[in-house]
Backbone as CSV, one residue per row, in Angstrom:
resi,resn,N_x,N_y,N_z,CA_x,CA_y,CA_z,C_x,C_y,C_z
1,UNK,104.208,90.978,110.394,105.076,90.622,109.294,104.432,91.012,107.973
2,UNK,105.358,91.242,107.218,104.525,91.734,106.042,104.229,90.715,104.705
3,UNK,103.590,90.824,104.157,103.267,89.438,103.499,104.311,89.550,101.859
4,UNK,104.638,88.007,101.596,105.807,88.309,100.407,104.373,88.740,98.735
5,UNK,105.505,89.130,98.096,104.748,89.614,97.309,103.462,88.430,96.340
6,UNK,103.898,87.223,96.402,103.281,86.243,96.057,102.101,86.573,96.344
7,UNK,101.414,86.723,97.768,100.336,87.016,98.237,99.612,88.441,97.671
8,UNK,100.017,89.693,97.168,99.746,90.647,97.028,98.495,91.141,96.804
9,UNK,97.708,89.923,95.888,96.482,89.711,95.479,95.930,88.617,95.906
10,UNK,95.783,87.990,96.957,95.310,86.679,97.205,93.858,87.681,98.177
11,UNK,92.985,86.901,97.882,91.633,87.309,98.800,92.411,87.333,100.422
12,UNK,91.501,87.934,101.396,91.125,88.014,102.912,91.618,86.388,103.008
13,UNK,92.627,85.934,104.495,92.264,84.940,104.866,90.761,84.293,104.796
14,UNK,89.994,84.723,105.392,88.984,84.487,105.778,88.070,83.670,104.605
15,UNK,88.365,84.859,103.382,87.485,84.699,102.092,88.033,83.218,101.485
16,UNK,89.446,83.342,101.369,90.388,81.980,100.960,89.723,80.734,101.675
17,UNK,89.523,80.980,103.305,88.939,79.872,103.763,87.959,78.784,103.405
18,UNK,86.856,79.761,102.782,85.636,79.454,101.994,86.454,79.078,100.748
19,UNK,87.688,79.357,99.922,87.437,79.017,98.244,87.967,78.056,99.330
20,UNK,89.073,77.218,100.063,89.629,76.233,99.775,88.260,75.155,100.639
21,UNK,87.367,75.314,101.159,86.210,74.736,101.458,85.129,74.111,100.226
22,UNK,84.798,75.218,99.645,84.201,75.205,98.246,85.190,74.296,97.094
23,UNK,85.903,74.411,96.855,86.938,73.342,96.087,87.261,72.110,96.946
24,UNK,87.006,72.073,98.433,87.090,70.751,99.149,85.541,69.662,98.571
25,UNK,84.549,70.366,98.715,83.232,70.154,98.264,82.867,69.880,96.891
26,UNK,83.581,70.521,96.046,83.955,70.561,94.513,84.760,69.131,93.921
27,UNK,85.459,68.305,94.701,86.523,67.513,94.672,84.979,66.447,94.874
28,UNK,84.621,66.388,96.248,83.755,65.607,96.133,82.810,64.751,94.675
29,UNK,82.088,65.918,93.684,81.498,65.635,92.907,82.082,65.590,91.418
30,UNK,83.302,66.153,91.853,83.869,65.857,89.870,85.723,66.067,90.652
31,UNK,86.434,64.955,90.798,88.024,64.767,90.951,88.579,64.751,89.511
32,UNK,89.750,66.158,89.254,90.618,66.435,88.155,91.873,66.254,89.137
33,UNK,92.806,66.072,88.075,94.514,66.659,88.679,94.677,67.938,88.633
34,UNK,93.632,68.848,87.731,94.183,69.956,87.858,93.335,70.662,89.457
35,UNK,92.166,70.016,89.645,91.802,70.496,91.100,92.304,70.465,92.021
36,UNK,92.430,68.975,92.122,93.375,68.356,93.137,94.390,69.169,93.520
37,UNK,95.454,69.603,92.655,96.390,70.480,92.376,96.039,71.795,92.747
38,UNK,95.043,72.494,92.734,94.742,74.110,92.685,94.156,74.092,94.384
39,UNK,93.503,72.735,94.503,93.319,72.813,96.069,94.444,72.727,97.603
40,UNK,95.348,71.907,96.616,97.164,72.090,97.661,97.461,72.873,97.583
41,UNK,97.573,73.746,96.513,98.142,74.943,96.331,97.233,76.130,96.963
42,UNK,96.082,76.083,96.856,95.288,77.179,97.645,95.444,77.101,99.263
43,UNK,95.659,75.478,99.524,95.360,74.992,101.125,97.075,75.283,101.380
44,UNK,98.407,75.287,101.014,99.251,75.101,101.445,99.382,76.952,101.672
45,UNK,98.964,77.859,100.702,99.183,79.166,100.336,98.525,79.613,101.553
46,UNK,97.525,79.230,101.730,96.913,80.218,102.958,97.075,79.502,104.804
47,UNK,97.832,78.332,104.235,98.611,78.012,105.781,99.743,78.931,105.906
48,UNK,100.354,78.719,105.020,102.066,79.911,104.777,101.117,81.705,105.656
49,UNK,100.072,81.507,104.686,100.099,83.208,105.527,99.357,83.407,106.673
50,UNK,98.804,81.912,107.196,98.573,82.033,108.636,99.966,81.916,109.209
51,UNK,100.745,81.089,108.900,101.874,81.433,109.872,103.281,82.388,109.905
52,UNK,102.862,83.213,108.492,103.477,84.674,107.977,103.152,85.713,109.175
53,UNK,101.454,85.805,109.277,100.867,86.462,110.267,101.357,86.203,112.081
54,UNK,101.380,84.808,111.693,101.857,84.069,113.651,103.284,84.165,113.793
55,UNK,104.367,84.629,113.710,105.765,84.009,113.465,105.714,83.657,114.654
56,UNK,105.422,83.791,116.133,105.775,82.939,117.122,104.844,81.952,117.316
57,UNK,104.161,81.295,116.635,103.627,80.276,116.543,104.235,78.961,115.605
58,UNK,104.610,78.105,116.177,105.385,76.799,116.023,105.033,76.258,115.177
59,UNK,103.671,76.002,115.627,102.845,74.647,114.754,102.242,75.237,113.942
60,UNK,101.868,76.521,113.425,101.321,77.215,112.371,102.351,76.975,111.304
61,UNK,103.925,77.567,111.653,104.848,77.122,110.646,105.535,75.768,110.643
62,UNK,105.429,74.442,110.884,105.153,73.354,111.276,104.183,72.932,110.240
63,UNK,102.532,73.318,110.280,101.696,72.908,109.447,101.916,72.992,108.272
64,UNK,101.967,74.707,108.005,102.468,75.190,106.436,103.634,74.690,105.442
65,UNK,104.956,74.519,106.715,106.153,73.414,106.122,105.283,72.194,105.284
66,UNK,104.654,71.546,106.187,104.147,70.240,106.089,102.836,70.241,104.760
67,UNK,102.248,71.428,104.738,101.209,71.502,103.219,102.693,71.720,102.554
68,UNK,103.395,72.440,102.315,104.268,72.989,101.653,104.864,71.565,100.659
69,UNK,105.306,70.345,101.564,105.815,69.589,101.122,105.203,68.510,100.229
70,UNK,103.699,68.568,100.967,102.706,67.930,100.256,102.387,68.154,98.341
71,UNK,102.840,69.721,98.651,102.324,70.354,97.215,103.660,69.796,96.345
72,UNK,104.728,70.157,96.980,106.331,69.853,96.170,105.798,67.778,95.591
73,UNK,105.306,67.513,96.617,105.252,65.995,96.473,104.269,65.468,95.133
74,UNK,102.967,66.383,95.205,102.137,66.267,94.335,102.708,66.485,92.664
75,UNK,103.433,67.727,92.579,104.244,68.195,91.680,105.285,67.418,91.274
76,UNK,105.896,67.213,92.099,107.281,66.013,92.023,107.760,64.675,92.114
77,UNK,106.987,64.149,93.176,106.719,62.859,93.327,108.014,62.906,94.743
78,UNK,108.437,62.106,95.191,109.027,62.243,96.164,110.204,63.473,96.657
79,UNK,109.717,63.950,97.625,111.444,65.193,97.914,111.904,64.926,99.220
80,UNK,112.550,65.618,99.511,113.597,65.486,100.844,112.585,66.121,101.874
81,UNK,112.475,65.798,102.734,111.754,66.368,104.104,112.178,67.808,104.423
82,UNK,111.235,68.424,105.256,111.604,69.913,105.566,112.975,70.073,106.350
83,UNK,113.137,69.336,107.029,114.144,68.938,107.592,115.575,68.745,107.038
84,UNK,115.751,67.975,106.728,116.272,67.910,105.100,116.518,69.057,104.167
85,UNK,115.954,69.449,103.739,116.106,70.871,103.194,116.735,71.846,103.846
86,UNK,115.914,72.383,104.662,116.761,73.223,105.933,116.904,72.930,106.891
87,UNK,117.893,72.492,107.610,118.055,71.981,109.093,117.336,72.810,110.273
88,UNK,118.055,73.951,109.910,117.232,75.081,110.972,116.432,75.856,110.847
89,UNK,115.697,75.282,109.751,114.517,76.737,109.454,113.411,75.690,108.957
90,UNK,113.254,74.460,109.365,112.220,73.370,108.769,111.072,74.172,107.850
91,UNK,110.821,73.436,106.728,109.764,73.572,105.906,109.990,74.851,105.040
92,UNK,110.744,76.459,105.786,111.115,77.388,104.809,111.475,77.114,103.435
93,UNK,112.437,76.388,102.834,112.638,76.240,101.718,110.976,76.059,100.769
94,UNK,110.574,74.533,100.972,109.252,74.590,101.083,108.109,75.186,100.811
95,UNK,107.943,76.195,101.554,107.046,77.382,101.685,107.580,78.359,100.780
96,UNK,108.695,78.307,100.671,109.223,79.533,98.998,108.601,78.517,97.796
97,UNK,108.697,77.152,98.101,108.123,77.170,96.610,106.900,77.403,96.009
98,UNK,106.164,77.215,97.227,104.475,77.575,97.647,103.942,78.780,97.008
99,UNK,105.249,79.783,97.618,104.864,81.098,97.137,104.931,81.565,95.759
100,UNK,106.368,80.900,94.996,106.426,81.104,94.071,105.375,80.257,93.052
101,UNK,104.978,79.202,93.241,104.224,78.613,92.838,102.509,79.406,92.603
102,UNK,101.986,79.987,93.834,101.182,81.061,93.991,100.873,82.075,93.463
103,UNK,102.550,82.581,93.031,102.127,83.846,92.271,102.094,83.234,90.969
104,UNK,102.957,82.037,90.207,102.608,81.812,88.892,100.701,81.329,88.679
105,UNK,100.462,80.823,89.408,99.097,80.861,89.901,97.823,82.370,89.463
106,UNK,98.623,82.958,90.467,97.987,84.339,90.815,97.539,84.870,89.110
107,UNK,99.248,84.902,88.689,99.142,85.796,86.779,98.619,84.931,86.042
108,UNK,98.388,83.776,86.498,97.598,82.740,85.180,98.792,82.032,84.511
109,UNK,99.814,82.153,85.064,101.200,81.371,84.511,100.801,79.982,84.460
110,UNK,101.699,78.669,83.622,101.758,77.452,83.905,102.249,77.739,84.904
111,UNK,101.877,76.572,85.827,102.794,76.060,87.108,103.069,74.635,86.889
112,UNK,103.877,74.104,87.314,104.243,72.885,87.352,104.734,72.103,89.215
């Protein structure tokens, strides 16, 4: 699958693994909202493109729905379940906001 453009510039899975590790570790010794925040958004972004990469994997897009909603929640305060959103495509809606959220990210945009 090919990855949406959100991702275009995002490091190697692999490399991402380590920032969202390093900002897990980072949280430890000094907690902001804006970390807190840059760490859902890094952790929900690179579930989406593990399960961009898996499409027949369930629980990969399952997980990513589920960061996905976490981040909308952090941002918003309560939303409708993946479920809820899309009946038959759980968490998709979700995961678009992830992305779009990502790339305002990516250019140095506010995100909200």
């Amino acid at each position: 699958m090919v990855m949406p453009g959100a991702y275009a510039d995002a490091p190697t899975i692999i490399r991402e693994i380590n920032v969202v590790l390093h900002l897990v570790a980072a949280l430890r010794v000094a907690s902001t909202p804006e970390r807190v925040r840059e760490l859902q958004l890094r952790k929900a972004a690179l579930l989406d493109r593990i399960a961009l990469k898996t499409p027949d994997d369930t629980d990969a897009a399952d997980v990513a729905g589920d960061a996905a909603i976490e981040l909308m929640r952090l941002d918003h305060g309560p939303v409708q379940t993946p479920a809820e959103l899309t009946p038959t495509l759980p968490g998709i809606a979700a995961r678009g906001y992830v992305r779009d959220q990502y790339a305002a990210y990516s250019d140095g945009l506010p995100v909200t």
